[in-house]
C-alpha positions in Angstrom: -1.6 -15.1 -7.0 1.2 -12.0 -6.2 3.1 -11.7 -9.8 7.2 -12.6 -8.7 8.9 -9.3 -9.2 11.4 -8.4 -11.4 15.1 -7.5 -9.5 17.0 -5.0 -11.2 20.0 -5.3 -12.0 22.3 -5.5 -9.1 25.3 -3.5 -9.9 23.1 -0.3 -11.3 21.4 -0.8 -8.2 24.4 -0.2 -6.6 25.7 2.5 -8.4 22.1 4.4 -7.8 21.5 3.5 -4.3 25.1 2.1 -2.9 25.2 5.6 -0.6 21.1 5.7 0.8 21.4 7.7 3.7 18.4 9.1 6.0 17.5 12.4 5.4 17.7 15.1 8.0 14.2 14.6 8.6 13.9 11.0 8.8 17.0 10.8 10.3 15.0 12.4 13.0 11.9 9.9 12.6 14.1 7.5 13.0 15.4 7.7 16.3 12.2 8.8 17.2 11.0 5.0 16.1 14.0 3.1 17.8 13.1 5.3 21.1 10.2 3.0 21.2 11.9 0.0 21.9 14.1 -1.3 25.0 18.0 -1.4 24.1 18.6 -4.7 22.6 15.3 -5.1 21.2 16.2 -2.8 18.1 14.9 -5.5 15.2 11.5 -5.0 15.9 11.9 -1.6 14.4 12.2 -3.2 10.8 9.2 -3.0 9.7 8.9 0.7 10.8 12.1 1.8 9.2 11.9 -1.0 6.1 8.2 1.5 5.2 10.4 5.0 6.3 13.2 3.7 3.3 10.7 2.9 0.8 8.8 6.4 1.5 12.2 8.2 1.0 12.8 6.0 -2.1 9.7 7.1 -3.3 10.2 10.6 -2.9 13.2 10.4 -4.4 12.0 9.0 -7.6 8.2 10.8 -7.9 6.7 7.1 -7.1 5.7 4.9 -4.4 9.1 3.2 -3.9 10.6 0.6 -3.0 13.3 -1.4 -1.2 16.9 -2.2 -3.3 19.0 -4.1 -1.7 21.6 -1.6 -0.3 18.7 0.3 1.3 18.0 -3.4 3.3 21.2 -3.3 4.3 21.5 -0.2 5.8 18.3 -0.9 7.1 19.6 -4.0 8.9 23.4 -1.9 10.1 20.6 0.9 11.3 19.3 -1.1 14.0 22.3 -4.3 14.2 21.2 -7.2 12.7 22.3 -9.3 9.5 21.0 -8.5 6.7 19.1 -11.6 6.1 16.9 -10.9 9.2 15.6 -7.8 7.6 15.2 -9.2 4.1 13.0 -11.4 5.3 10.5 -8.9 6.7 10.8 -7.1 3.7 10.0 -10.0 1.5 7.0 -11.2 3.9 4.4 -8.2 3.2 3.3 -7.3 0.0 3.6 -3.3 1.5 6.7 -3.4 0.7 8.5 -3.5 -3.1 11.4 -5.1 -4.1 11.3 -3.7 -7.5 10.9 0.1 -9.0 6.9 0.9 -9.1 4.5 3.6 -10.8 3.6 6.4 -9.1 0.3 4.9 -8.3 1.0 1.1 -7.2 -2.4 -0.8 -8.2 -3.1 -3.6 -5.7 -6.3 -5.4 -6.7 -7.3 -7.9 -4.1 -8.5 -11.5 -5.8 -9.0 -13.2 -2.8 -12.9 -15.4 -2.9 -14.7 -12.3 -1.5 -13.6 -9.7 -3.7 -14.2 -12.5 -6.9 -17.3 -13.2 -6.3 -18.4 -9.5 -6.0 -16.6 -8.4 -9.2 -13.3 -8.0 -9.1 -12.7 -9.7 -12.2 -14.7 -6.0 -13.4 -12.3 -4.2 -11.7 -9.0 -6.2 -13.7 -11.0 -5.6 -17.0 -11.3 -1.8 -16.0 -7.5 -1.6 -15.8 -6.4 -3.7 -18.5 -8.7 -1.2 -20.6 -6.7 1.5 -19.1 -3.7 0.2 -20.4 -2.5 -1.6 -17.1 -0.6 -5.0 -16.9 -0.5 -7.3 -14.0 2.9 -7.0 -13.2 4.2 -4.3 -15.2 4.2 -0.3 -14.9 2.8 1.8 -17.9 5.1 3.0 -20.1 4.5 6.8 -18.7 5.4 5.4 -15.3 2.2 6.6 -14.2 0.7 3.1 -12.5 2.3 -0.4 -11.7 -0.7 -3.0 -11.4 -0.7 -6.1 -9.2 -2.9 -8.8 -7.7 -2.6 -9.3 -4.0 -4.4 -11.5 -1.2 -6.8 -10.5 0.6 -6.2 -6.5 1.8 -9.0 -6.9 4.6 -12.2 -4.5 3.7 -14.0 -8.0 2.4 -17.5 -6.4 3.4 -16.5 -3.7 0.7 -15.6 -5.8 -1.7 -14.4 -5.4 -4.5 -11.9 -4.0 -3.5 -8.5 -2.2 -4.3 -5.2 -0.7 -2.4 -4.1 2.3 -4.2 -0.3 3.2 -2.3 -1.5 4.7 0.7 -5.4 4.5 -0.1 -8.7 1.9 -0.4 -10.9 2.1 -2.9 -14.1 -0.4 -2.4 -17.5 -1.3 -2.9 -15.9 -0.6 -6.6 -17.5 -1.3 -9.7 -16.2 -1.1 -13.8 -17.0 2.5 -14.3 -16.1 3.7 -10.9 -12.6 1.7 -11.1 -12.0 3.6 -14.4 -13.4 6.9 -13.1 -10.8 6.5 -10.0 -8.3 5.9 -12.6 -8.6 8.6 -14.8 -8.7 11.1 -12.0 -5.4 9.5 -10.9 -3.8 10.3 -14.0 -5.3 13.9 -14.1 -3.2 14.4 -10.9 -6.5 14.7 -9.2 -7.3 12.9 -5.3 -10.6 10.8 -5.7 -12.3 9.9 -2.5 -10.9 6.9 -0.4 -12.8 4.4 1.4 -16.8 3.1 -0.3 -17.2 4.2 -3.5 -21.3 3.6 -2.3 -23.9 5.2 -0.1 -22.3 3.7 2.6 -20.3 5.0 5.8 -17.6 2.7 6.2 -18.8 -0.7 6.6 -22.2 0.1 7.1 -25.4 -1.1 5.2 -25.3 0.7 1.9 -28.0 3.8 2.4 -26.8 4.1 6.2 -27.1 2.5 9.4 -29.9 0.1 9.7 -29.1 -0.4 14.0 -27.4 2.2 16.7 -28.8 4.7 14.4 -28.1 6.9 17.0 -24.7 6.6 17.1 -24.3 7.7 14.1 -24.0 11.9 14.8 -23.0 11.3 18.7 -21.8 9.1 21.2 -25.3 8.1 22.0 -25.9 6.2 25.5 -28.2 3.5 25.2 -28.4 2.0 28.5 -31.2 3.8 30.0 -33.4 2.5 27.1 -32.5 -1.1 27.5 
């Protein structure tokens, strides 16, 4: 279902990011993150520092970013394995880009629950917005895919918007989320419903109590 990516170029890759480096500051996160873990034992920081590259990527270039190859490999020299070992992290989890992405990275889950609730609405909503499955707009602005199943299937449809969900999503509110997106405004994460997180739409229908305070329920059991 995941559209294959389009590598750049490898030797303009390497003239652009042949010299990635940590910042000061993550330079700092960084050995922060491999303080976690017993000497020896340094690969299980990929997937931590593979998400700290593509972070500074994206700052770098005003998007979500991404993961060229020569930031991999320093990835892989940062914590002393081959290269390969990293790449393949890297390529497992759709979190993390191998090519250059919009600002906004649209991840619309397709996956049975989110199909049968409308998600086919919410692809619709962005093709009418000018989005492609696979593609960035032209102003750079959003880069649309189709992904497995991002989890929130109670809330479905769903969609994964860089760091943010959007659920319980309809046409209009899909466009509405858009269009906000592109007016460099922050609509609201999570149900796009009357719903508190997973709850029955309109609120709690059990523990109702629970919902303002850690209610203790034993003594009326």
């Amino acid at each position: 279902m995941a559209d294959a990516v389009h590598i750049p170029d490898e030797a303009e890759t390497r003239a652009r990011w042949g010299d990635f480096a940590w910042t000061p500051e993550n330079e700092a996160k960084a050995r922060t993150i491999l303080a976690r873990f017993p000497k020896g034992r340094e690969q299980s920081a990929s997937l931590a520092f593979l998400d700290l590259a593509q972070r500074q990527v994206g700052a770098d270039t005003q998007t979500q970013g991404w993961l060229p190859v020569p930031v991999i490999e320093y990835v892989a020299k940062q914590i002393g394995v081959p290269y390969m070992r990293v790449y393949e992290v890297a390529t497992f989890y759709t979190m993390f880009n191998l090519a250059p992405v919009g600002r906004y990275h649209v991840q619309v889950c397709g996956t049975t629950p989110c199909m049968l609730r409308g998600s086919d609405d919410v692809l619709a909503a962005c093709k009418n917005k000018g989005l492609v499955k696979g593609k960035t707009t032209p102003d750079g602005l959003f880069t649309l895919t189709e992904v497995e199943c991002l989890g929130a299937c109670a809330n479905a449809p769903m969609v994964q918007i860089n760091d943010d969900n959007f659920e319980d999503l309809t046409y209009d509110s899909t466009i509405a989320i858009l269009e906000a997106l592109a007016e460099g405004k922050s609509p609201k994460p999570g149900p796009q419903i009357d719903r508190q997180v997973s709850a029955p739409e309109g609120g709690p229908t059990s523990l109702v109590a629970m919902v303002s305070e850690n209610h203790d329920y034993r003594g009326e059991w």
